[in-house]
N, CA, C and O atoms as CSV, one atom per row, in Angstrom:
chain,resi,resn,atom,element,x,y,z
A,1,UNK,N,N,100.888,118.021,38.777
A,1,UNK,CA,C,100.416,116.868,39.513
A,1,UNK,C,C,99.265,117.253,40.430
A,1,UNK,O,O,98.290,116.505,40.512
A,2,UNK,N,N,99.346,118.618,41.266
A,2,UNK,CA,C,98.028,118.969,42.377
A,2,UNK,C,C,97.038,118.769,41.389
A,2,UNK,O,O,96.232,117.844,41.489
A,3,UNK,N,N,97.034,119.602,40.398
A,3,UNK,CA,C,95.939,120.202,39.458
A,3,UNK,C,C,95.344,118.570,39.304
A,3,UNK,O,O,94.116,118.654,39.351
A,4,UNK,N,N,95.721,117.276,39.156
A,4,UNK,CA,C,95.273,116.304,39.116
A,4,UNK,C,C,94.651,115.683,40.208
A,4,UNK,O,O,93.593,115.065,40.085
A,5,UNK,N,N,95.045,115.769,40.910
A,5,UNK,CA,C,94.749,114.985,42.487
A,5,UNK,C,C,93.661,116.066,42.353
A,5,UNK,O,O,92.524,115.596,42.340
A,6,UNK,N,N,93.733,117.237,42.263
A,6,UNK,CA,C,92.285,118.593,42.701
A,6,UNK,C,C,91.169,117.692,41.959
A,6,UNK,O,O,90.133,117.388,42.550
A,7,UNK,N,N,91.363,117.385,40.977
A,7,UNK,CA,C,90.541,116.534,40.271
A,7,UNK,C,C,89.889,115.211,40.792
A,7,UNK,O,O,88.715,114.842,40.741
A,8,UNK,N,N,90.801,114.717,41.215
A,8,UNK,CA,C,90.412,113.045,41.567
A,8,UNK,C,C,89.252,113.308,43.213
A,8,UNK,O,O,88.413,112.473,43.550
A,9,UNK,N,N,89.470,114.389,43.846
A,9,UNK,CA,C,89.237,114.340,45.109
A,9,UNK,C,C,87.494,114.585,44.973
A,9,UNK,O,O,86.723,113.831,45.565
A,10,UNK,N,N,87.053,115.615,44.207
A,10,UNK,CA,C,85.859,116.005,43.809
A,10,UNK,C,C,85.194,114.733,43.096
A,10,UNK,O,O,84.040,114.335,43.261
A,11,UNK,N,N,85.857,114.365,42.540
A,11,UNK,CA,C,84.583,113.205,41.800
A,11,UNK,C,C,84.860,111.925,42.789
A,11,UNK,O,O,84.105,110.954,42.749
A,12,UNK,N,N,85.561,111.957,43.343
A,12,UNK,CA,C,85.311,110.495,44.306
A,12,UNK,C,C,84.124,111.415,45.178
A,12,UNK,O,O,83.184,110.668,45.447
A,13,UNK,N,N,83.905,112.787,45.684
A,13,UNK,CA,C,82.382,112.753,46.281
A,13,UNK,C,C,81.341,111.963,45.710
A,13,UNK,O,O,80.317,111.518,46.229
A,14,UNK,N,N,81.814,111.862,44.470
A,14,UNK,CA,C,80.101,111.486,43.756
A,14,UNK,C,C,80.063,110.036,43.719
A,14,UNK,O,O,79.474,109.366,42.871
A,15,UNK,N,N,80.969,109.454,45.045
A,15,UNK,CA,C,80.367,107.897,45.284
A,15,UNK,C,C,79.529,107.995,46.444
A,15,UNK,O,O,79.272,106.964,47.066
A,16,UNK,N,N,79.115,108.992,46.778
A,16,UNK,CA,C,78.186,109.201,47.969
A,16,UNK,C,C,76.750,109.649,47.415
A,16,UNK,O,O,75.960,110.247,48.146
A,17,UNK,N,N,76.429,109.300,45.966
A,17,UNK,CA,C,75.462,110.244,45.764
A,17,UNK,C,C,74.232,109.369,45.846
A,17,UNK,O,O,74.137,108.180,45.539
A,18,UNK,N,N,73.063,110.406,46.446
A,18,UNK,CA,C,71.527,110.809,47.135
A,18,UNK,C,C,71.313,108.927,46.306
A,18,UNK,O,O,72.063,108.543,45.409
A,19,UNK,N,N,70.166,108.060,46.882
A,19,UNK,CA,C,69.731,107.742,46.335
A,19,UNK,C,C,68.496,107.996,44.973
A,19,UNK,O,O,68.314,107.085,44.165
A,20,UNK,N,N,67.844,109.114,44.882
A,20,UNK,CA,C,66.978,109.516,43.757
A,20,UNK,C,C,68.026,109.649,42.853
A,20,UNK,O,O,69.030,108.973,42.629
A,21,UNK,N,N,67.491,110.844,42.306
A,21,UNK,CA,C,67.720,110.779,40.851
A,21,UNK,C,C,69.458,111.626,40.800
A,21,UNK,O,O,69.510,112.627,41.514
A,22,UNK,N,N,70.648,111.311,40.108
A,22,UNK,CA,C,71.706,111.777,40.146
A,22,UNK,C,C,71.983,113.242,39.823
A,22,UNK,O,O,71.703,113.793,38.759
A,23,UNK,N,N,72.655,113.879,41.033
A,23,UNK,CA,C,72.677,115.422,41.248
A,23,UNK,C,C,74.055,115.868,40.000
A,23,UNK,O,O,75.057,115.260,39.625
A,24,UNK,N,N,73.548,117.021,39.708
A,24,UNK,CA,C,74.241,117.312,38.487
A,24,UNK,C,C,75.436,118.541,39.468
A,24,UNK,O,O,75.187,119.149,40.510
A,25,UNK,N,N,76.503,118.548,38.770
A,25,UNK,CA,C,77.544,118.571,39.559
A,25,UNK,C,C,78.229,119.838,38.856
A,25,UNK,O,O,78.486,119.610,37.674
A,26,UNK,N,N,78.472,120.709,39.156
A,26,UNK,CA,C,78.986,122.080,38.167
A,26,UNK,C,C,80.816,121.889,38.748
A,26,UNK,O,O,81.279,122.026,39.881
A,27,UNK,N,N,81.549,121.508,37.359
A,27,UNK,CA,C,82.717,121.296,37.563
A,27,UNK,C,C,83.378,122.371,36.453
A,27,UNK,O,O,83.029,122.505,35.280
A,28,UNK,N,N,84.307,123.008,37.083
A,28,UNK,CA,C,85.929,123.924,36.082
A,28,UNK,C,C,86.865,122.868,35.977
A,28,UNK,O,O,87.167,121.935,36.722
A,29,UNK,N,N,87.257,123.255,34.843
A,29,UNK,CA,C,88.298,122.428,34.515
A,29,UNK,C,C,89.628,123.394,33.611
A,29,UNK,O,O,89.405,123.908,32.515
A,30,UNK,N,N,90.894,123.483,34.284
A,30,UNK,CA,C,91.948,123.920,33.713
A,30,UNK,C,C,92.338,123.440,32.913
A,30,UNK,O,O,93.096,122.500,33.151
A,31,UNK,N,N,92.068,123.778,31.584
A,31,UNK,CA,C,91.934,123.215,29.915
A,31,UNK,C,C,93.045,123.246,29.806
A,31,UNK,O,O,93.228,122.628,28.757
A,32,UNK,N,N,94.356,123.669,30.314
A,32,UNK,CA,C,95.449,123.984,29.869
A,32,UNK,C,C,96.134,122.800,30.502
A,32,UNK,O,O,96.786,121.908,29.959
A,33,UNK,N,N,95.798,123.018,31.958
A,33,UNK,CA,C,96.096,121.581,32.787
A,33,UNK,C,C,95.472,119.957,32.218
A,33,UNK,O,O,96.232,119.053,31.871
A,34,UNK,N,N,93.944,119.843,32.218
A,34,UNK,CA,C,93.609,119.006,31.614
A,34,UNK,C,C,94.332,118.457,30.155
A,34,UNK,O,O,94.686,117.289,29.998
A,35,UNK,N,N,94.466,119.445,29.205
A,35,UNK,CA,C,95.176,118.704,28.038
A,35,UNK,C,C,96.613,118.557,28.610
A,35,UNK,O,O,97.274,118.434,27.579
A,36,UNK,N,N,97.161,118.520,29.267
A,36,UNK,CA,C,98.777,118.166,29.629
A,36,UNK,C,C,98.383,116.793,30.146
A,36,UNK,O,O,98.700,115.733,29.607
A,37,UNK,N,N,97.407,116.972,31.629
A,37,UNK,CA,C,96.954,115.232,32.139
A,37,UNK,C,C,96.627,114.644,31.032
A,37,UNK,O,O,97.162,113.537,30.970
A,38,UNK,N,N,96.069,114.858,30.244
A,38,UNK,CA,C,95.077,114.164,29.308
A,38,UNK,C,C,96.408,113.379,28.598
A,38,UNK,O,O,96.263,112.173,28.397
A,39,UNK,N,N,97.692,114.003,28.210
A,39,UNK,CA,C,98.731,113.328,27.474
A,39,UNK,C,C,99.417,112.269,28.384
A,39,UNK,O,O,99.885,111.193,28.010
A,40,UNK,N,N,99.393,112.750,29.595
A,40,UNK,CA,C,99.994,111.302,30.443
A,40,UNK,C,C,99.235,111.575,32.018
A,40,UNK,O,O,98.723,112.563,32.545
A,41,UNK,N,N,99.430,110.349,32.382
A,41,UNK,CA,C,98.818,109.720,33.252
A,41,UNK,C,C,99.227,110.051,34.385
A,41,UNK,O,O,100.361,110.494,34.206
A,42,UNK,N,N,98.928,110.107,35.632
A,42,UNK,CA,C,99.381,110.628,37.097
A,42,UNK,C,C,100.010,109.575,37.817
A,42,UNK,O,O,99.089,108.881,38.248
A,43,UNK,N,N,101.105,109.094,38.172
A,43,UNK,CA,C,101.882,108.189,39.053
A,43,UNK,C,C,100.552,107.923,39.862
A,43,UNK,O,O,99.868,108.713,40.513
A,44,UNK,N,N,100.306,105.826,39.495
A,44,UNK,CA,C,99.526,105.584,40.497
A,44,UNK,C,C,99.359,105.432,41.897
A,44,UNK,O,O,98.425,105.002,42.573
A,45,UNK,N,N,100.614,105.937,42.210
A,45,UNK,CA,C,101.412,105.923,43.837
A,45,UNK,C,C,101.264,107.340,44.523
A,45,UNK,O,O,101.101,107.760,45.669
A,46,UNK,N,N,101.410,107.904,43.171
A,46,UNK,CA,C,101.462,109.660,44.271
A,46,UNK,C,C,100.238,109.622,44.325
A,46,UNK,O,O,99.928,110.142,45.397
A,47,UNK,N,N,98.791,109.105,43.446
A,47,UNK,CA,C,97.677,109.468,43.624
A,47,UNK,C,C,97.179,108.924,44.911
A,47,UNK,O,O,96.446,109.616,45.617
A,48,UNK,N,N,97.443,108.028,45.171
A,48,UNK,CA,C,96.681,106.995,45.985
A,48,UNK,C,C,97.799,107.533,47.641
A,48,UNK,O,O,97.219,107.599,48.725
A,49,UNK,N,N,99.043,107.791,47.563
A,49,UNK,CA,C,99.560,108.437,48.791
A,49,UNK,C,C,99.123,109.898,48.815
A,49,UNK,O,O,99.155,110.443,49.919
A,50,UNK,N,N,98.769,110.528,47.895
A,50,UNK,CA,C,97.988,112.274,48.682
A,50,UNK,C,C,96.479,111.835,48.742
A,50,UNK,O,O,95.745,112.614,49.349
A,51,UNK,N,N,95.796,110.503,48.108
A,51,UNK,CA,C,94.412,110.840,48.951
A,51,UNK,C,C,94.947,110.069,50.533
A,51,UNK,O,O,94.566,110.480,51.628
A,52,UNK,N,N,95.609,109.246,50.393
A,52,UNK,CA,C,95.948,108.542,51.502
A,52,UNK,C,C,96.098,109.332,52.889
A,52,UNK,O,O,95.681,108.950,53.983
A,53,UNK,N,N,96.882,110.687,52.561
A,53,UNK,CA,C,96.741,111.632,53.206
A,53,UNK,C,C,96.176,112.532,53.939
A,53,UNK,O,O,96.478,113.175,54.944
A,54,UNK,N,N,95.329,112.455,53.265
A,54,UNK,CA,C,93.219,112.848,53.708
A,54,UNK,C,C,92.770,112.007,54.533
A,54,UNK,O,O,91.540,111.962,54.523
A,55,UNK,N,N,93.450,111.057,55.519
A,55,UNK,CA,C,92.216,110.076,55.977
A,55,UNK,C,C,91.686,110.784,57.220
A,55,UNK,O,O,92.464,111.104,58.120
A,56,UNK,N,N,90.444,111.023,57.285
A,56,UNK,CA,C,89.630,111.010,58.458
A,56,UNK,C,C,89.068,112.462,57.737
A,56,UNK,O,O,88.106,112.938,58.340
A,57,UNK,N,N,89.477,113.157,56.658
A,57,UNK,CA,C,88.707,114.106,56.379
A,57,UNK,C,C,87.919,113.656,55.388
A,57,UNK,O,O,88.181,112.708,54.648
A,58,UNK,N,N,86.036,114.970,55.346
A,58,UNK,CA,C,85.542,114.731,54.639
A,58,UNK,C,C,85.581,115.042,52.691
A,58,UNK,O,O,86.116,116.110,52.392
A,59,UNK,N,N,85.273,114.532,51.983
A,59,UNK,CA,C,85.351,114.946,50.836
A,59,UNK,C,C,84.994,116.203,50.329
A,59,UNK,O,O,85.513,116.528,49.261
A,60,UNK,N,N,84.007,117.186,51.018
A,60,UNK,CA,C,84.107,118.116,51.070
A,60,UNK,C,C,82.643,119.005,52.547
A,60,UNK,O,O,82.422,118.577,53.680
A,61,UNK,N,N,82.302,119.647,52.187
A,61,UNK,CA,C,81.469,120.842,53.077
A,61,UNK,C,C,80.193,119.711,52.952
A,61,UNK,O,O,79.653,119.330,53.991
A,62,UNK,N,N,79.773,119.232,51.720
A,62,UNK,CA,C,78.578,118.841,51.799
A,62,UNK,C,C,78.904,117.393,51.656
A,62,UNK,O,O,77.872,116.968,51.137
A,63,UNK,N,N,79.673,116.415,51.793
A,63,UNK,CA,C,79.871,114.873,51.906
A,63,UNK,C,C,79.684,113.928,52.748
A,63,UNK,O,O,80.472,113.678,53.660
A,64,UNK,N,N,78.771,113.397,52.556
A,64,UNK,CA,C,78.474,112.099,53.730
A,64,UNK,C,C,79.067,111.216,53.723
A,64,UNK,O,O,78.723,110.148,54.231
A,65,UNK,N,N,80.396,111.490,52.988
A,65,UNK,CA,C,81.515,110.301,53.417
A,65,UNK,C,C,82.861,111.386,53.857
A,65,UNK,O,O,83.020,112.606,53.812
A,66,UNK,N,N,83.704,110.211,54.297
A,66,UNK,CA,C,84.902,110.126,55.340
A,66,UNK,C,C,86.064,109.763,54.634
A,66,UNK,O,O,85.986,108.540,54.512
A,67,UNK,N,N,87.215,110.205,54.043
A,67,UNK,CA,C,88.341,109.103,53.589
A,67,UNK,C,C,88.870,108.536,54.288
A,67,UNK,O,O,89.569,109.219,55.036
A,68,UNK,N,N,88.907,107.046,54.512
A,68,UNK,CA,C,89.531,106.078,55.434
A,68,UNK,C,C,90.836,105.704,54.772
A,68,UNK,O,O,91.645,105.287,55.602
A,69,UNK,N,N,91.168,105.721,53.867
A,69,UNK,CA,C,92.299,105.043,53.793
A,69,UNK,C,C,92.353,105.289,51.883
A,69,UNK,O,O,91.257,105.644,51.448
A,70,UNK,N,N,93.249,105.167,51.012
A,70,UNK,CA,C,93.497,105.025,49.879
A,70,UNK,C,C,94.847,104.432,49.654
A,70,UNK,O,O,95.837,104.857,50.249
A,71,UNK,N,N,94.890,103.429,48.780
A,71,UNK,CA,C,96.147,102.784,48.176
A,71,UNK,C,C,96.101,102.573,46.854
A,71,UNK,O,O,95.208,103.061,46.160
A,72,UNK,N,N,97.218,101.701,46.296
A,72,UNK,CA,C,98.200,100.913,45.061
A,72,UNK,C,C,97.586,99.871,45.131
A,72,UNK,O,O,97.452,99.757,46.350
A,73,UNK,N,N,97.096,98.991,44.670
A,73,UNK,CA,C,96.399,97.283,44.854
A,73,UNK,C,C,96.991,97.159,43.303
A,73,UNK,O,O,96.598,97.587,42.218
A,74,UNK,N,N,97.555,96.766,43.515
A,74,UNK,CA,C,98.130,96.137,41.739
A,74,UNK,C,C,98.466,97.349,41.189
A,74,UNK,O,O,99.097,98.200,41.816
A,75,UNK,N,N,98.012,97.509,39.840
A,75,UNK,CA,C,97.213,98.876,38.819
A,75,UNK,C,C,96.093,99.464,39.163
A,75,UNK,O,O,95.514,100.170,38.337
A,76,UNK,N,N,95.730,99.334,40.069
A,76,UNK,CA,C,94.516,99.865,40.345
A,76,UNK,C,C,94.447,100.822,41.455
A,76,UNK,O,O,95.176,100.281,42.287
A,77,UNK,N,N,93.966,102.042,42.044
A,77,UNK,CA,C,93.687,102.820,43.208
A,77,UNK,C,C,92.350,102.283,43.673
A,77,UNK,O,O,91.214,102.117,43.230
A,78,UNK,N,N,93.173,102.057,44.992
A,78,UNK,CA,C,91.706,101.569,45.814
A,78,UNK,C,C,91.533,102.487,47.202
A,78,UNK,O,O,92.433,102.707,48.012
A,79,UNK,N,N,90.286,102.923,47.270
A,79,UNK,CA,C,89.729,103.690,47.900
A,79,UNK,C,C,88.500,103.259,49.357
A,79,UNK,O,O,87.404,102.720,49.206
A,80,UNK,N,N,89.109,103.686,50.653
A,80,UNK,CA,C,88.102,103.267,51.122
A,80,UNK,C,C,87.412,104.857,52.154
A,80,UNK,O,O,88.118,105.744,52.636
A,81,UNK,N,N,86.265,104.783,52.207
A,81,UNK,CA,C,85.597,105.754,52.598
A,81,UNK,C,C,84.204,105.197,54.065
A,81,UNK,O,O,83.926,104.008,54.223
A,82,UNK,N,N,83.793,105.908,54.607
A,82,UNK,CA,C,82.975,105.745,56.072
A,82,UNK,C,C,81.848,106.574,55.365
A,82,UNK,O,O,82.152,107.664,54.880
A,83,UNK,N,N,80.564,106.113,55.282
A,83,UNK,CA,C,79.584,107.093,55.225
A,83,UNK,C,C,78.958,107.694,56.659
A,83,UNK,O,O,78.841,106.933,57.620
A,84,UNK,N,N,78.619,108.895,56.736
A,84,UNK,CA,C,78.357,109.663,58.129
A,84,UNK,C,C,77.197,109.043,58.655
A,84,UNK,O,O,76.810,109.337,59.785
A,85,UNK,N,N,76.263,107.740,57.549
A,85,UNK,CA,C,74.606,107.019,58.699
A,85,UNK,C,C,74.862,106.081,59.117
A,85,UNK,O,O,75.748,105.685,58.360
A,86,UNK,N,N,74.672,105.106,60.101
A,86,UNK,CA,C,74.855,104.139,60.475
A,86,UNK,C,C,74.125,103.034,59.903
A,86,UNK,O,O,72.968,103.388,59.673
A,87,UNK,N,N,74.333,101.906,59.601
A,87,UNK,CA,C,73.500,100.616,58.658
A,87,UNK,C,C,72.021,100.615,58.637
A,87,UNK,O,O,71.329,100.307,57.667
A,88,UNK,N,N,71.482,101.104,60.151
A,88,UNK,CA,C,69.806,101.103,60.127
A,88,UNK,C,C,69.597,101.925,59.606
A,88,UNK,O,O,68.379,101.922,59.780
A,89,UNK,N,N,69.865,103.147,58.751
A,89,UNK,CA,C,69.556,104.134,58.215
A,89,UNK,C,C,69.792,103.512,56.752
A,89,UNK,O,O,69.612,104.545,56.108
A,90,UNK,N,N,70.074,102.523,55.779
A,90,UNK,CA,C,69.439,101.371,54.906
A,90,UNK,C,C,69.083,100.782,55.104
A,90,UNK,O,O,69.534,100.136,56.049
A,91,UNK,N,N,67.986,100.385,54.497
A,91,UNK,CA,C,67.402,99.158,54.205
A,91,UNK,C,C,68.207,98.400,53.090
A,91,UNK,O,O,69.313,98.700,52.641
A,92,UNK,N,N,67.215,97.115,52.673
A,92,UNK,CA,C,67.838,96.787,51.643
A,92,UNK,C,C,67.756,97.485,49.978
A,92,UNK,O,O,68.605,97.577,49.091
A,93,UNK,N,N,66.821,97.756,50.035
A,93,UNK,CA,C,66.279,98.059,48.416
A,93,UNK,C,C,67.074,99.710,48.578
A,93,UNK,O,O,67.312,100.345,47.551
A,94,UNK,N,N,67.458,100.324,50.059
A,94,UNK,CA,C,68.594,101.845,49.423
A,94,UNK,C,C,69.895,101.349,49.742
A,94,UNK,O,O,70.762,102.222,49.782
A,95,UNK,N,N,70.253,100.208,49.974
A,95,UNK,CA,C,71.123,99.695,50.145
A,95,UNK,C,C,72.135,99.713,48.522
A,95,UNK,O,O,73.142,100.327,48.172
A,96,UNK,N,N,71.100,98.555,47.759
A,96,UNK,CA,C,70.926,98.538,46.271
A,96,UNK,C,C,71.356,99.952,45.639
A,96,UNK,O,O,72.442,100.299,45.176
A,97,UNK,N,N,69.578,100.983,45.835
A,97,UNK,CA,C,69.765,102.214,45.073
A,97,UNK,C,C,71.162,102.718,45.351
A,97,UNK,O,O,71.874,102.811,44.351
A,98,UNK,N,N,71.698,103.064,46.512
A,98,UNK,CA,C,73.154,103.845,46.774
A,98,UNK,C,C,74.162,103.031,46.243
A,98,UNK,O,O,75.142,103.741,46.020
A,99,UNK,N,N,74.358,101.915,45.952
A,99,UNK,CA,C,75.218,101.381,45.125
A,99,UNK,C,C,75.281,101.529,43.422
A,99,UNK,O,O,76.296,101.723,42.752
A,100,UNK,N,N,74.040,101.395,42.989
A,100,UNK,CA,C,74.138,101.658,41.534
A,100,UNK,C,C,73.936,103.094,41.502
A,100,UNK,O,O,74.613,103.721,40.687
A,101,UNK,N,N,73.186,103.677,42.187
A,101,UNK,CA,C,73.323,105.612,41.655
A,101,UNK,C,C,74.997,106.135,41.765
A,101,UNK,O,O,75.337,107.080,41.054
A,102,UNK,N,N,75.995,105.488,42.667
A,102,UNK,CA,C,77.108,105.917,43.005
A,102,UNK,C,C,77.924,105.701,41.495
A,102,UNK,O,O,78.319,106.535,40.680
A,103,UNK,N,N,78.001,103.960,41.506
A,103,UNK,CA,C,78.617,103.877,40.570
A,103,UNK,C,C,78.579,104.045,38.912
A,103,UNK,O,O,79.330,103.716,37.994
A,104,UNK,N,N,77.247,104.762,39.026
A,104,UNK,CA,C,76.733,105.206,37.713
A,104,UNK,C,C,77.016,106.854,37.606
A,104,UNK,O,O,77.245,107.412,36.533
A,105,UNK,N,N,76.946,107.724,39.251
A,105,UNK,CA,C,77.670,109.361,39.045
A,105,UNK,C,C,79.088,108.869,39.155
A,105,UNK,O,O,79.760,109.680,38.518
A,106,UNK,N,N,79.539,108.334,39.439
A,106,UNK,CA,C,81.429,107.903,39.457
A,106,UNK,C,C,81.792,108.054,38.093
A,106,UNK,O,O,82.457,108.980,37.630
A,107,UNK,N,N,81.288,107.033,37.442
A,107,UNK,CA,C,82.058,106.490,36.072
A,107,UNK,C,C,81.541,107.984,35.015
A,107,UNK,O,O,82.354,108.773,34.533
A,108,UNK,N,N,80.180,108.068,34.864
A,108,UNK,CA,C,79.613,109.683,34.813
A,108,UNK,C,C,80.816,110.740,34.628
A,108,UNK,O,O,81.408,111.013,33.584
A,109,UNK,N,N,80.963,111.116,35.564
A,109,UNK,CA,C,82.004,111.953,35.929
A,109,UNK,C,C,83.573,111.754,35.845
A,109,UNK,O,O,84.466,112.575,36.052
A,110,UNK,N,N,83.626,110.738,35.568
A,110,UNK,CA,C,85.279,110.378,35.750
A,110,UNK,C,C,85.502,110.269,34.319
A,110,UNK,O,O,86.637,110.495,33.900
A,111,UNK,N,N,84.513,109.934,33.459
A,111,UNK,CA,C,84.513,109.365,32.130
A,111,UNK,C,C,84.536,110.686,31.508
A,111,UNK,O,O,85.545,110.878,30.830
A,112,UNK,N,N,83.736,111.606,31.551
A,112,UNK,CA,C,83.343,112.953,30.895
A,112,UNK,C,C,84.725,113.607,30.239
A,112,UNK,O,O,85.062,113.875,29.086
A,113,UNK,N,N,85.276,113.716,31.370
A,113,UNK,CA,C,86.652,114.728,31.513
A,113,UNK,C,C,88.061,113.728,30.732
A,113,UNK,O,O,87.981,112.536,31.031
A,114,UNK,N,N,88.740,113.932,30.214
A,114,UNK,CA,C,89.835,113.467,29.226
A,114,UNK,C,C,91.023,113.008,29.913
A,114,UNK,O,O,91.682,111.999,29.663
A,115,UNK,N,N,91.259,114.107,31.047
A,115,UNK,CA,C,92.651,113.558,31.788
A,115,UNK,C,C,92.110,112.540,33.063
A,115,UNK,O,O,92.895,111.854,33.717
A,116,UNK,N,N,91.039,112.558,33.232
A,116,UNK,CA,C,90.413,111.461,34.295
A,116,UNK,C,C,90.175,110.049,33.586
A,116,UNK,O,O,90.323,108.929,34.075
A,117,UNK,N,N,89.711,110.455,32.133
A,117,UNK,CA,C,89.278,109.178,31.715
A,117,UNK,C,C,90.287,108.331,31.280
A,117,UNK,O,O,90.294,107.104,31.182
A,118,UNK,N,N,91.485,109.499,30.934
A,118,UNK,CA,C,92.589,108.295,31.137
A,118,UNK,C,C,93.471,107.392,32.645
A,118,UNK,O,O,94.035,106.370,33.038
A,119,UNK,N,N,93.031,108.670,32.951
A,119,UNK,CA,C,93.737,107.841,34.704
A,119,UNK,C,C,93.043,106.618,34.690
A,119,UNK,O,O,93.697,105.578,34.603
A,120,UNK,N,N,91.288,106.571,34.793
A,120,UNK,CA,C,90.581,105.316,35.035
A,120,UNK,C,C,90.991,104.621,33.876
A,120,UNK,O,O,91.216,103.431,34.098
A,121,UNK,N,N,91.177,105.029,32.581
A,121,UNK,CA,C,91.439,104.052,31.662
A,121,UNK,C,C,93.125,103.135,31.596
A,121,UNK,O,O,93.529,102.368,30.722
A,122,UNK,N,N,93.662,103.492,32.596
A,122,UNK,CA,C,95.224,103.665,32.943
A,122,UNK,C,C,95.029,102.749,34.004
A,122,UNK,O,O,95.549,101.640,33.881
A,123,UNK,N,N,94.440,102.981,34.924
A,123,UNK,CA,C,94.388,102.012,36.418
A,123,UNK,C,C,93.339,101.445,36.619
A,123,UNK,O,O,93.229,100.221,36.694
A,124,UNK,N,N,92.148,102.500,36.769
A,124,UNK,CA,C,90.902,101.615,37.460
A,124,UNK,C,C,90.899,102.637,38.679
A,124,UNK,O,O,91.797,103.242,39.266
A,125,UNK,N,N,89.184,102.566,38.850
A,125,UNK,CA,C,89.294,103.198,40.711
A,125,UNK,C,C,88.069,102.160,41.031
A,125,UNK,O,O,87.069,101.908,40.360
A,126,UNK,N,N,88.562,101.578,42.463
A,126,UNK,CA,C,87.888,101.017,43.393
A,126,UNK,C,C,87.507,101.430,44.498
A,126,UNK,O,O,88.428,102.054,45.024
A,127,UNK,N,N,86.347,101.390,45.307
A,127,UNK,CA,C,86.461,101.773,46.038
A,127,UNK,C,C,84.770,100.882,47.208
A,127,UNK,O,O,83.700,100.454,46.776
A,128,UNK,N,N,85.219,100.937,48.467
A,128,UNK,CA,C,84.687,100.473,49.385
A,128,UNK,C,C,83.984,101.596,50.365
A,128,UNK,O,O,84.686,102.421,50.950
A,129,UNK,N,N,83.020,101.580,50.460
A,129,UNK,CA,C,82.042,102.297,51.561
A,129,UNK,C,C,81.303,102.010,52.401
A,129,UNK,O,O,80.205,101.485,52.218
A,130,UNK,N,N,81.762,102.294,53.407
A,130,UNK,CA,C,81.160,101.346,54.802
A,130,UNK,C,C,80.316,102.705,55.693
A,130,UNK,O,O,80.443,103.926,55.610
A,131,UNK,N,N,79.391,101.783,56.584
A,131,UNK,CA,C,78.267,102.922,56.990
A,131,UNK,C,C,79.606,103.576,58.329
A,131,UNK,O,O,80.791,103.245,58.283
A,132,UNK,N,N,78.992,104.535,59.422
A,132,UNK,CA,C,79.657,104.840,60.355
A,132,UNK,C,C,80.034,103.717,61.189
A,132,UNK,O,O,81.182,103.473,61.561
A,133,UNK,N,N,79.011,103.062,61.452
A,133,UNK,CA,C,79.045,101.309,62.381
A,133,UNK,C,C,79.909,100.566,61.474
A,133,UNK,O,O,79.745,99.542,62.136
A,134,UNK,N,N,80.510,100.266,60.751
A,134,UNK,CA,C,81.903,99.258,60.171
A,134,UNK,C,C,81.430,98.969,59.245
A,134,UNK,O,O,82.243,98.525,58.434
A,135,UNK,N,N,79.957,99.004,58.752
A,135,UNK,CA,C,79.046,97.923,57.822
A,135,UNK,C,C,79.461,98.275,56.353
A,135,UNK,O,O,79.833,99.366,55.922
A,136,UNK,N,N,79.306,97.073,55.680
A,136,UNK,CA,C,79.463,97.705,54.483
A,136,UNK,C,C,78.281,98.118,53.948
A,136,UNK,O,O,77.207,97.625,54.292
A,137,UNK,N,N,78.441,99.407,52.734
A,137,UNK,CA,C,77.384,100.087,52.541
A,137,UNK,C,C,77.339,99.655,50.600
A,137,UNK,O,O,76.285,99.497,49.982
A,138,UNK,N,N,78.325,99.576,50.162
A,138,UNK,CA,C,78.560,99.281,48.627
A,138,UNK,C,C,79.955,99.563,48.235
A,138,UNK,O,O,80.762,100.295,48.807
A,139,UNK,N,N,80.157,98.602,46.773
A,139,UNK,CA,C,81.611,98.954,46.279
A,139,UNK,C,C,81.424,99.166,45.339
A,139,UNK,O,O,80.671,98.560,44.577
A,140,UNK,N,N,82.160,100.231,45.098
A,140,UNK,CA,C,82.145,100.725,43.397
A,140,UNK,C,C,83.576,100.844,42.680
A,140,UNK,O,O,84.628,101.262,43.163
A,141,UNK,N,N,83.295,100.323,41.297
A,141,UNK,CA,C,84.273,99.887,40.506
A,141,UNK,C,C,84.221,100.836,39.298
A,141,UNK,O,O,83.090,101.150,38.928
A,142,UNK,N,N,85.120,101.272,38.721
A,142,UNK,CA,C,84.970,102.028,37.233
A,142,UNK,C,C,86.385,101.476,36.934
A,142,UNK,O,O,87.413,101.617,37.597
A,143,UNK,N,N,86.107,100.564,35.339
A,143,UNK,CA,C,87.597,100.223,34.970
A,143,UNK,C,C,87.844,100.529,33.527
A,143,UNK,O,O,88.733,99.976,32.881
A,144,UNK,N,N,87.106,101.343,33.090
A,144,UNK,CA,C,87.191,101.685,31.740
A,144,UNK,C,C,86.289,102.653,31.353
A,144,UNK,O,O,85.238,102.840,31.966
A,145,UNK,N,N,86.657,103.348,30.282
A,145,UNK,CA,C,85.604,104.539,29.978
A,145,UNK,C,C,84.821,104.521,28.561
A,145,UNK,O,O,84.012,105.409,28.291
């Protein structure tokens, strides 16, 4: 089950990603672990209560987001996160870019890998990102691979 969650925690960074062009991401993967996830799916409750667990830490050393909170919403894991700029630090048009570059490295990355693409293909991940000031910054959705 860790070996899964180790998984889920790293690619939810990549809803924070740069507005330019999408940063390529050097990921290991425990092939031995992966084909076991890959046969069944991770309790959508334990996933969403150990990120739940994380709140107020960052996603990692280099993440400009925050985990605020993670839950169960139906079938689905929903995710909410704080980015470290405050709203005047978008405009509108990177407002835009940081929404579609996110949810285009999300699904990217979540899709690639076999035991992820079934989790998302199993539940769905949602997720909400708000600047440091409360604002919302974008939501990103991946519900299929």
């Amino acid at each position: 089950m860790l070996h899964r969650l180790a998984l889920l925690a790293p690619l939810a960074l990549l809803a924070c990603a740069p507005t330019g062009p999408a940063p390529e991401v050097e990921m290991t993967v425990d092939s031995e672990g992966a084909a076991q996830a890959a046969s069944t799916s991770p309790q959508l409750t334990a996933v969403a209560e150990a990120l739940n667990a994380r709140q107020g830490t960052s996603l990692s050393a280099e993440s400009d987001l925050t985990i605020t909170g993670a839950e169960a919403r139906g079938n689905q894991l929903y995710m909410q996160f704080r980015h470290n700029q405050p709203a005047s630090a978008f405009g509108p048009a990177a407002r835009e870019s940081y929404e579609i570059v996110a949810a285009r490295t999300l699904r990217q990355n979540l899709c690639a890998e076999p035991a992820l693409a079934r989790f998302v293909d199993t539940y769905g991940l949602a997720a909400d990102i708000t600047t440091n000031d409360g604002q919302p910054l974008a939501t990103v959705a991946v519900d299929d691979c």
